[in-house]
N, C-alpha and C positions, 0 to 999 in steps of 0.2 A: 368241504374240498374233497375232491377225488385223489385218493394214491392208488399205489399195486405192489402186490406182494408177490415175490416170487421167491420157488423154493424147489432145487431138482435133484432125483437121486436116479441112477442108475435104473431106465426104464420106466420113470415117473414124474412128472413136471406138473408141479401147482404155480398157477398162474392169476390174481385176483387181483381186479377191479373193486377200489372199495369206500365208500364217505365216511369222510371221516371230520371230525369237528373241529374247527384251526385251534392250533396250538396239540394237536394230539401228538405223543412222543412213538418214537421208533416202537416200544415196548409194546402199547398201548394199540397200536395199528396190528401189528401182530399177532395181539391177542382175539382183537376184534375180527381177524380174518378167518380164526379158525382151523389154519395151519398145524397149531402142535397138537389138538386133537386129530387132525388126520394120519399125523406123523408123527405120534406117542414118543419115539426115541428123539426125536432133537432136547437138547436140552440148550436154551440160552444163557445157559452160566456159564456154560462153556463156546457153547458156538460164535463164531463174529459175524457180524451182521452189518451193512454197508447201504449203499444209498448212492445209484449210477457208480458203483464199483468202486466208492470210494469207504472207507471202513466210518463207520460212528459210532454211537456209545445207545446204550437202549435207550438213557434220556433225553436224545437230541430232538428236538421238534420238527416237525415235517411240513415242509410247503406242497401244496399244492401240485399237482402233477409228478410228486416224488414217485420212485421205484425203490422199495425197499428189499434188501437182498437176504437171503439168510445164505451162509458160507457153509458147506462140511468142508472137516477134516482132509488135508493132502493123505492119501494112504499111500502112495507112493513116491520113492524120492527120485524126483526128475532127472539126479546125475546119473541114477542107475538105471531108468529105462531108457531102450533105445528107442531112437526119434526115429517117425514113419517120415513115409515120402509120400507129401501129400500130393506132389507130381503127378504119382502113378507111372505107370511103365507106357509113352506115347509111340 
């Protein structure tokens, strides 16, 4: 079965198409994509990791056409920055 793995930092967006054999876990697809070699600082003991935005567990099993997400950390806390205007000045 086909999934995708996706994973963005600041200037950088991993995006993978990848087969993967039914019943493979969240973990498992992960590893197979090759991700946390490219991006040595993730660590999944800490990171949350989700599936169309929704959060799961690294042993959840993956269907077919999933997107699996990896999440960083918020660095910044939302009450304290100010909201732009995405408006723009018309």
């Amino acid at each position: 079965m086909q999934i995708g793995i996706a994973y963005s930092e600041p200037g950088q967006q991993f995006w993978l198409n990848i087969e993967v054999p039914d019943g493979t876990t969240v973990a498992e697809a992960i590893e197979r994509s090759g991700v946390c070699r490219r991006f040595p600082q993730l660590d999944l003991a800490v990171q949350k990791v989700g599936v169309f935005g929704r959060l799961v567990r690294l042993d959840a099993a993956l269907k077919a056409g999933d997107r699996v997400e990896i999440y960083r950390p918020i660095v910044a806390d939302p009450a304290t920055v100010p909201r732009r205007d995405l408006a723009g000045d018309a």
